[in-house]
C-alpha beads as a LAMMPS data file, in Angstrom:
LAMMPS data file: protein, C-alpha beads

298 atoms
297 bonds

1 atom types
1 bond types

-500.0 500.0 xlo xhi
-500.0 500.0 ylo yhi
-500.0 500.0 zlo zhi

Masses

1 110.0

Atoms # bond

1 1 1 -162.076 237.472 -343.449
2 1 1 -160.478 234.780 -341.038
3 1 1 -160.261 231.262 -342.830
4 1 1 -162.192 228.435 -342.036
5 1 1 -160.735 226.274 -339.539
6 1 1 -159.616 222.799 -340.993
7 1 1 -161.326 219.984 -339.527
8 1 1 -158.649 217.035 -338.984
9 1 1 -159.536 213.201 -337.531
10 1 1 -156.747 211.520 -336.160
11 1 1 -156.150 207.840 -335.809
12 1 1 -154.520 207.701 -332.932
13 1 1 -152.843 204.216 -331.023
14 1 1 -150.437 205.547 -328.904
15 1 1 -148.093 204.232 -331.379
16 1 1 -144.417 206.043 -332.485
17 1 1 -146.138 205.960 -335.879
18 1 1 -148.944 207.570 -334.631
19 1 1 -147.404 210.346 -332.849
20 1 1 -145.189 210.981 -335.918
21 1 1 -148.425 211.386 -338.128
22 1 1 -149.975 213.704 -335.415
23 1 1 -146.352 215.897 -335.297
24 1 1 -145.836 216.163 -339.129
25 1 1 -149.790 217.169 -339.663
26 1 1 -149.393 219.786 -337.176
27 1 1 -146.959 220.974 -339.255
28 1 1 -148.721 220.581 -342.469
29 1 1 -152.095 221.758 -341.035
30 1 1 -151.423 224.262 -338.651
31 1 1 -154.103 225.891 -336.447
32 1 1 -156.596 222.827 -337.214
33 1 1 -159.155 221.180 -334.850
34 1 1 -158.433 217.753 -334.438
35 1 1 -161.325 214.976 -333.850
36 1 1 -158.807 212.283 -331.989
37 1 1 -160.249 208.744 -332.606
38 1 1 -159.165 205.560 -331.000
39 1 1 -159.827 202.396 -331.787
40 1 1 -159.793 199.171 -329.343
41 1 1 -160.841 195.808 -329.516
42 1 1 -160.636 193.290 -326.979
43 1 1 -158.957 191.142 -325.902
44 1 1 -157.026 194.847 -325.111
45 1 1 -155.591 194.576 -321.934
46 1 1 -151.761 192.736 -321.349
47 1 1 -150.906 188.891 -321.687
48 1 1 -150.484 189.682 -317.939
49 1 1 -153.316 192.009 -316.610
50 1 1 -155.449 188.833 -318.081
51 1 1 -153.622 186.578 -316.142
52 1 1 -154.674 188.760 -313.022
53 1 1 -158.062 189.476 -313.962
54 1 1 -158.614 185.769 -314.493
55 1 1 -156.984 184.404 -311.033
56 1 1 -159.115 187.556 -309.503
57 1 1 -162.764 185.771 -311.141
58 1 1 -162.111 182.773 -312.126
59 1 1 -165.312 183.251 -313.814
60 1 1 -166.233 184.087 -317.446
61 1 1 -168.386 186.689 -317.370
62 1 1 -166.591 188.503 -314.448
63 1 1 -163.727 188.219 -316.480
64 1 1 -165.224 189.318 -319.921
65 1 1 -166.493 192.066 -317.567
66 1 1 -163.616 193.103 -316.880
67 1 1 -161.371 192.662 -319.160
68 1 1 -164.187 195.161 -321.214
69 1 1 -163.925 197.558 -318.483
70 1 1 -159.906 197.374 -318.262
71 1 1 -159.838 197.956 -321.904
72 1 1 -162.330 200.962 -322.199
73 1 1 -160.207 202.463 -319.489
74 1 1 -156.843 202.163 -321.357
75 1 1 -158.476 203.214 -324.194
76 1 1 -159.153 206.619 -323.078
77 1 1 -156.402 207.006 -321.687
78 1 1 -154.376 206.832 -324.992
79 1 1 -156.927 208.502 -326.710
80 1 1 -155.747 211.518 -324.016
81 1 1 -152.418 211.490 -324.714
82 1 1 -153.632 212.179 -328.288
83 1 1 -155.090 214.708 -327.180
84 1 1 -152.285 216.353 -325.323
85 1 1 -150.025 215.591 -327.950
86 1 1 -152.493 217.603 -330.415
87 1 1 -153.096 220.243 -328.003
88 1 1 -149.400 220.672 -327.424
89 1 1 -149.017 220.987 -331.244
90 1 1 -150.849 223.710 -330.988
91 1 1 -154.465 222.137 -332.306
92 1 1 -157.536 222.358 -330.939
93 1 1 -158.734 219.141 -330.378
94 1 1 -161.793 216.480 -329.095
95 1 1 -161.677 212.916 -328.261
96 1 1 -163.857 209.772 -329.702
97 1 1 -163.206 206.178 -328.357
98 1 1 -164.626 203.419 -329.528
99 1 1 -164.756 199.628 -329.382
100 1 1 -164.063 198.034 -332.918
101 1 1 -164.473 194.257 -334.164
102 1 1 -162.167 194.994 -336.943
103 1 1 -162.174 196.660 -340.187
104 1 1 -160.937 199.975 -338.348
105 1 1 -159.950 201.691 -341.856
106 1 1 -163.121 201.518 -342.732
107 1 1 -164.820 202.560 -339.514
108 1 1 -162.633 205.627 -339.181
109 1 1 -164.676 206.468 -342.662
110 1 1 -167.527 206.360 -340.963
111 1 1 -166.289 208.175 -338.219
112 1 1 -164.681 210.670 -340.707
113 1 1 -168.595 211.223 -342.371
114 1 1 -169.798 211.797 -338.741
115 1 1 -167.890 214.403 -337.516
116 1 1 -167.724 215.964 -340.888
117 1 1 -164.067 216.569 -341.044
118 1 1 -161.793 218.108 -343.988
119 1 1 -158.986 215.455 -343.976
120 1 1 -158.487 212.272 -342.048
121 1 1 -154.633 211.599 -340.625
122 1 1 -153.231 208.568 -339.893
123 1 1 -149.351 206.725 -339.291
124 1 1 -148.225 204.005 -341.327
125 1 1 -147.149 201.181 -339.545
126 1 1 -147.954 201.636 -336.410
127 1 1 -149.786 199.730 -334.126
128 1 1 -153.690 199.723 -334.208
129 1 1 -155.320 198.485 -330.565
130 1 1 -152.721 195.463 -330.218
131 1 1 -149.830 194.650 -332.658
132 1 1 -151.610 194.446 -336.017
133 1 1 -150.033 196.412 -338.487
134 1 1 -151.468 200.279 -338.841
135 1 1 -150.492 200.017 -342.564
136 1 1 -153.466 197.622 -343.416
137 1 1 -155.763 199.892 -341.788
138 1 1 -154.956 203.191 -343.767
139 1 1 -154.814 200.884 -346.653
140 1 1 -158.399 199.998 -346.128
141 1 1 -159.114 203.637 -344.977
142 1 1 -157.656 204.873 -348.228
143 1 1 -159.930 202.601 -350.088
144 1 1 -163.459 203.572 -348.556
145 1 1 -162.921 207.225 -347.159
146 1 1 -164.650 209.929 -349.229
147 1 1 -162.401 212.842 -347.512
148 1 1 -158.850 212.862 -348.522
149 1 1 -156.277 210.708 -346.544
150 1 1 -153.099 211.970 -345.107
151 1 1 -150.627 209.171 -344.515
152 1 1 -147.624 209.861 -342.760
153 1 1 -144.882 207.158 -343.380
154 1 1 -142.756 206.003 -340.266
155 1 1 -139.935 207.040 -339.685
156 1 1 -139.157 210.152 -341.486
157 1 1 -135.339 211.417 -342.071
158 1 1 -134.854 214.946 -341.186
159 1 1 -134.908 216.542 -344.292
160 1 1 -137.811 215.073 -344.722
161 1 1 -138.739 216.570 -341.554
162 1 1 -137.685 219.968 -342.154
163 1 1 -139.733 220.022 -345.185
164 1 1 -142.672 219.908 -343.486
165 1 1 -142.837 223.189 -342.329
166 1 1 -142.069 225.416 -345.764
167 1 1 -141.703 222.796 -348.575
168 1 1 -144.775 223.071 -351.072
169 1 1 -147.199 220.458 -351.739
170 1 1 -146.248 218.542 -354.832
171 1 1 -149.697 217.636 -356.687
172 1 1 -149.334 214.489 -359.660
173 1 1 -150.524 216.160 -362.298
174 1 1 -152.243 214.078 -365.520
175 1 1 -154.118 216.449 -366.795
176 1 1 -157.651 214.642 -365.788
177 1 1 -160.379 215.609 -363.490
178 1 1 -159.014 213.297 -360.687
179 1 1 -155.977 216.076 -360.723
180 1 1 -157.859 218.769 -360.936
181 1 1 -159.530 217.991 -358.102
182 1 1 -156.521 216.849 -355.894
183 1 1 -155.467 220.237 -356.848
184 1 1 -158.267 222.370 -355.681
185 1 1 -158.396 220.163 -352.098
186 1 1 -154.634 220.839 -351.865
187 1 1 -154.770 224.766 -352.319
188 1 1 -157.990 224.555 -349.554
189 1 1 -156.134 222.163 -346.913
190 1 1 -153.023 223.999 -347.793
191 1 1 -153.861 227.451 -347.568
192 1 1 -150.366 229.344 -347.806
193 1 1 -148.046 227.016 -349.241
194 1 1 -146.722 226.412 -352.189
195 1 1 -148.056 224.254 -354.732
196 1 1 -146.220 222.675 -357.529
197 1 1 -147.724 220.666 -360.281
198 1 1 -145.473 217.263 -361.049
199 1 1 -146.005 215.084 -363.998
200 1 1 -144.362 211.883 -365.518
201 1 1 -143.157 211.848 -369.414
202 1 1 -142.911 209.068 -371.262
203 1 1 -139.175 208.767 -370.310
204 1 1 -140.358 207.814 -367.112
205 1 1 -138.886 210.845 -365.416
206 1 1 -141.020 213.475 -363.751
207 1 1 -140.813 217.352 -364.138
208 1 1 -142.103 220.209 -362.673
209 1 1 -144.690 222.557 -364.434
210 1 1 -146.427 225.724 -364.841
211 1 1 -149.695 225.904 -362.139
212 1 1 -152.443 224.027 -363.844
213 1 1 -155.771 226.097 -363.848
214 1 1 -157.527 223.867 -361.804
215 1 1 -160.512 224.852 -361.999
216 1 1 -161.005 225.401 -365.863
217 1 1 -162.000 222.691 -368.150
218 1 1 -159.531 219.907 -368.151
219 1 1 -157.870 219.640 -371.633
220 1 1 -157.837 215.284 -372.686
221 1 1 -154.817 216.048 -375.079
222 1 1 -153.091 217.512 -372.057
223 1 1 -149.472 215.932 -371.069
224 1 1 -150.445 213.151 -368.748
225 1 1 -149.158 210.401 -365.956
226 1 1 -149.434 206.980 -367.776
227 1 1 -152.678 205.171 -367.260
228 1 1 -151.803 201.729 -367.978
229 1 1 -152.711 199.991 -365.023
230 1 1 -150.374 197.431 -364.967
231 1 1 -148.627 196.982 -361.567
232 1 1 -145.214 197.438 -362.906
233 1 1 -146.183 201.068 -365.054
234 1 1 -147.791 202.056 -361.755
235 1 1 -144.503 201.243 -359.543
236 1 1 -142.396 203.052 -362.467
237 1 1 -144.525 206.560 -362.042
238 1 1 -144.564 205.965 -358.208
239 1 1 -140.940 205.826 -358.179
240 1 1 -140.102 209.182 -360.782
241 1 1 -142.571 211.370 -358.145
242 1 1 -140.886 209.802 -355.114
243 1 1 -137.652 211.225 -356.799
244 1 1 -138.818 214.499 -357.716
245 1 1 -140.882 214.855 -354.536
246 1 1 -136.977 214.455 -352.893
247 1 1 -135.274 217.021 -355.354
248 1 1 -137.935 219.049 -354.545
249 1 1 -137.890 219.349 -350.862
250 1 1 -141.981 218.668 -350.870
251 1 1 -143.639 219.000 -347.527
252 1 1 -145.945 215.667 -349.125
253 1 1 -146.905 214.823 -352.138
254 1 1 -151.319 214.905 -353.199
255 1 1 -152.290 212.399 -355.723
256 1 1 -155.830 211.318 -356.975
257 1 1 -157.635 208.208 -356.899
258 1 1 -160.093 207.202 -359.421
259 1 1 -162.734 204.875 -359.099
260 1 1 -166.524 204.456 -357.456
261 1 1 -167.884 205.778 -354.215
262 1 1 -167.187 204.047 -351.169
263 1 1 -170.420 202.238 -351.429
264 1 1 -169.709 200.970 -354.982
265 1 1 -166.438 199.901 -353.725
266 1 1 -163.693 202.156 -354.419
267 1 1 -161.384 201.052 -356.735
268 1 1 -158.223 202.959 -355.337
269 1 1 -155.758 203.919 -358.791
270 1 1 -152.800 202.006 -359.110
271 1 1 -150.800 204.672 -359.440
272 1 1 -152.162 206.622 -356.535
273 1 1 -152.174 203.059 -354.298
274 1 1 -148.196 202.914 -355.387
275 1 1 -147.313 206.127 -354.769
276 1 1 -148.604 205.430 -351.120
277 1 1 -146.371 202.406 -350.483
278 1 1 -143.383 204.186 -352.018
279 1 1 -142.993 207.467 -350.898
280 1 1 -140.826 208.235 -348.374
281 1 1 -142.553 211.421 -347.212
282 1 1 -146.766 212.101 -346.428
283 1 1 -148.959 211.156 -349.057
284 1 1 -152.542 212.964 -349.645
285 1 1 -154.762 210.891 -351.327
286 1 1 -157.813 212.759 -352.927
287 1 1 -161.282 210.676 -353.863
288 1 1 -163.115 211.421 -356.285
289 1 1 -166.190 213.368 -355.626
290 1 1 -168.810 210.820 -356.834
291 1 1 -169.710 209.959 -353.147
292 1 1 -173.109 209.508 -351.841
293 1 1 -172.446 212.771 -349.854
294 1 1 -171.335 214.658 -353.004
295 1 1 -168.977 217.173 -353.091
296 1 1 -166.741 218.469 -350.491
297 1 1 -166.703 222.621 -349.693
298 1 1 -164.355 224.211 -350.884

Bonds

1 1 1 2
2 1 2 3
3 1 3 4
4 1 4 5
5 1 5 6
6 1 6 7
7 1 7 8
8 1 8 9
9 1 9 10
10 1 10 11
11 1 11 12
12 1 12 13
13 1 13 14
14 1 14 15
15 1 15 16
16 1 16 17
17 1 17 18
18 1 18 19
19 1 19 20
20 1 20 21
21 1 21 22
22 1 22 23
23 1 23 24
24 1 24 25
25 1 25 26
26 1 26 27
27 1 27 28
28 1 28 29
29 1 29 30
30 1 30 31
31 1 31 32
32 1 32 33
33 1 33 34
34 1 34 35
35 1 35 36
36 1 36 37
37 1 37 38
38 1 38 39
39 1 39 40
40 1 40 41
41 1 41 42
42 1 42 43
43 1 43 44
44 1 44 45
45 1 45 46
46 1 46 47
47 1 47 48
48 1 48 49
49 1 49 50
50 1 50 51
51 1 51 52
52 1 52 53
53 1 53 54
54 1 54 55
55 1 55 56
56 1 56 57
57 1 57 58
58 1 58 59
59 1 59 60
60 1 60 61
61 1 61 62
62 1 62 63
63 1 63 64
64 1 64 65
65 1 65 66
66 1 66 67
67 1 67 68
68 1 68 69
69 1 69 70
70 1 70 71
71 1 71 72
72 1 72 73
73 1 73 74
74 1 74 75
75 1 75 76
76 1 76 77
77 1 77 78
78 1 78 79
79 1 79 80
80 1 80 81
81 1 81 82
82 1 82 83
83 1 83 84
84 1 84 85
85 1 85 86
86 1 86 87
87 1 87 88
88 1 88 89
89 1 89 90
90 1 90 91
91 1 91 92
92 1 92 93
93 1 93 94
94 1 94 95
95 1 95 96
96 1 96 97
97 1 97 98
98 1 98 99
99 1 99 100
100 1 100 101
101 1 101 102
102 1 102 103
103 1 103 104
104 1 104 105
105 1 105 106
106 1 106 107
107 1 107 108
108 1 108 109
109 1 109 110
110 1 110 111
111 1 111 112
112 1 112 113
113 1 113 114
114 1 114 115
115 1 115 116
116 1 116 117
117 1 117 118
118 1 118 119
119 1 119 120
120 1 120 121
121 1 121 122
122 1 122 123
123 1 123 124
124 1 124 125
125 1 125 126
126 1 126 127
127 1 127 128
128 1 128 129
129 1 129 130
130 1 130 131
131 1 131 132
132 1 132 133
133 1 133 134
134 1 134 135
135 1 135 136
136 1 136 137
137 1 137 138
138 1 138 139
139 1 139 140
140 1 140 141
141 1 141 142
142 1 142 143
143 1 143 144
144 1 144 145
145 1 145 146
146 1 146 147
147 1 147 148
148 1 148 149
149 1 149 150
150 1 150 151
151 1 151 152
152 1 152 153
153 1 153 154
154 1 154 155
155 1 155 156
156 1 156 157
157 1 157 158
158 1 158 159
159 1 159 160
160 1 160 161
161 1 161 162
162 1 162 163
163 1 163 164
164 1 164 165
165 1 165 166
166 1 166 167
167 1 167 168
168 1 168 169
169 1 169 170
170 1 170 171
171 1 171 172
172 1 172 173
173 1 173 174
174 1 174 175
175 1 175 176
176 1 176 177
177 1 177 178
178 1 178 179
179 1 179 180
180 1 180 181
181 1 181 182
182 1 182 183
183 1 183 184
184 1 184 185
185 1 185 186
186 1 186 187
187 1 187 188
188 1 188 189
189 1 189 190
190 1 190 191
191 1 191 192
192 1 192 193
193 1 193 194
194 1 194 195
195 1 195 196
196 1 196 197
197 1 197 198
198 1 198 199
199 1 199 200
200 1 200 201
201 1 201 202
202 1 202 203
203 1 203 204
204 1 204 205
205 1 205 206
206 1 206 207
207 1 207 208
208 1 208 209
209 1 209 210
210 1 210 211
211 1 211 212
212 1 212 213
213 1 213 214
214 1 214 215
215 1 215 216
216 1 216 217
217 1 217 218
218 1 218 219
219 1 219 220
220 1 220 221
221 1 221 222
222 1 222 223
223 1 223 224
224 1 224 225
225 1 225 226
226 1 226 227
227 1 227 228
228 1 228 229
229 1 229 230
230 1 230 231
231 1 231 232
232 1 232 233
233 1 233 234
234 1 234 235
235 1 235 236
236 1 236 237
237 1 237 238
238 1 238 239
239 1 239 240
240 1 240 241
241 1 241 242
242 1 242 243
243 1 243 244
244 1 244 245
245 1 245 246
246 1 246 247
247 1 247 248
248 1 248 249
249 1 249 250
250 1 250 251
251 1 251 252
252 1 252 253
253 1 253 254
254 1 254 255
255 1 255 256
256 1 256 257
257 1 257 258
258 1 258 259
259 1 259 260
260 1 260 261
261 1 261 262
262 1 262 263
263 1 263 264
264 1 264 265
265 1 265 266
266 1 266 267
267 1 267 268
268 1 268 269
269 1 269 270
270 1 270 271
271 1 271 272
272 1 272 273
273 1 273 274
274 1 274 275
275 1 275 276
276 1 276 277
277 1 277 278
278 1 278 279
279 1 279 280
280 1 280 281
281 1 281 282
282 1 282 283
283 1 283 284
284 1 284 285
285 1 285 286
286 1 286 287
287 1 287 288
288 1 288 289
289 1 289 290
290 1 290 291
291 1 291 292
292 1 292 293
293 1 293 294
294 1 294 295
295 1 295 296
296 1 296 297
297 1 297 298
């Protein structure tokens, strides 16, 4: 039976950040179909293409015209390099542009629920549009998306690089439901690779062990990641599966949030939000299945 095809949306800016995310999840993913999204909002165009459309009008609405138009054209073109870029990664891939008034984490959510896709991939501080920083959008994207989150930090080192084509998949396990699921979406976006379960003792120190069974009954007595929530605990855990994630040669490490459905306001897990900021390598972030749309096939 041939596998289903993993659905992948891309958030795509033309930035070095971007095109990092969209080489290292070629690697991860290989043989997906990529959804490449773009995001613009004006004012788009140059300091100096404005300068030129204005002197050209020297009216407002001919030059809100086109300055629109200007932008909606550079806009697809980007979003076609994405596409090439995917294509020539050996993906399969589609294009969606569209105009944003901010908040583009959370409209790539939206955009994720639309096209229905498996995973959603995005750069970390990159551009978005103009020179905001990409890192505040897959912040906010990490908070509201109900499909898991692939964040690709920029730049990566070339071991880090060279994992990504046979390392395994390090999954934080804690022995909770949150895990278990961040396991299962692993071993489905994964198919292939290696998966090794990682938790954090109350040394602070992570260590590998044996293959949780995912999908039995999750034990509460089972050894677990700390869940004190303070900011400082959260760093500490971050840090130990960072490390082991390096000794490891991981491909990227898959932790699980905890929290509300993106329409109750998903309260991301601190040691899931550190773990983003810290790792120096991609980060899969797994919601929790308690989303309006319910649960994701396996």
């Amino acid at each position: 039976m041939r596998p289903r095809t993993i659905r992948v949306l891309v958030g795509y800016d033309g930035s070095p950040a971007a095109s990092t995310a969209l080489d290292a999840g070629s690697l991860l993913l290989p043989g997906a179909h990529a959804v490449v999204a773009h995001l613009w909002a004006p004012p788009f165009t140059s300091p100096e293409l404005r300068r030129r459309l204005w002197t050209g009008s020297r009216d407002v609405d001919a030059f809100t015209e086109a300055v629109e138009r200007e932008g909606d054209r550079e806009a697809h073109r980007l979003a076609d390099v994405g596409i090439t870029l995917a294509r020539a990664a050996g993906w399969e891939a589609e294009q969606i542009t569209r105009r944003s008034y901010g908040g583009e984490g959370l409209q790539l959510a939206q955009i994720a629920e639309e096209t229905d896709v498996d995973v959603v991939l995005v750069g970390s501080r990159g551009l978005r549009g103009g020179r905001a920083l990409l890192g505040s959008v897959s912040d906010m994207l990490v908070h509201y998306s109900s499909r898991p989150v692939l964040v690709v930090p920029h730049p990566l080192l070339t071991d880090e690089y060279v994992a990504l084509a046979n390392g395994p998949a390090m999954v934080a396990w804690d022995g909770s439901a949150g895990a278990a699921l961040a396991w299962r979406r692993a071993r489905d976006l994964f198919p292939g690779r290696e998966l090794v379960a990682a938790v954090v003792g109350r040394d602070g120190t992570a260590s590998t062990v044996p293959a949780p069974q995912a999908d039995a009954d999750i034990d509460p007595a089972a050894e677990a990641l700390p869940r004190n929530t303070r900011t400082s605990r959260a760093r500490r855990v971050a840090d130990a599966l960072t490390a082991h994630a390096r000794t490891l040669g991981a491909a990227a490490v898959v932790v699980g949030s905890r929290g509300r459905s993106a329409a109750q306001e998903i309260l991301l897990g601190t040691v899931a939000k550190a773990t983003l900021h810290r790792a120096h390598r991609p980060v899969l972030v797994v919601p929790p299945d308690n989303h309006p749309d319910g649960e994701r096939p396996s």
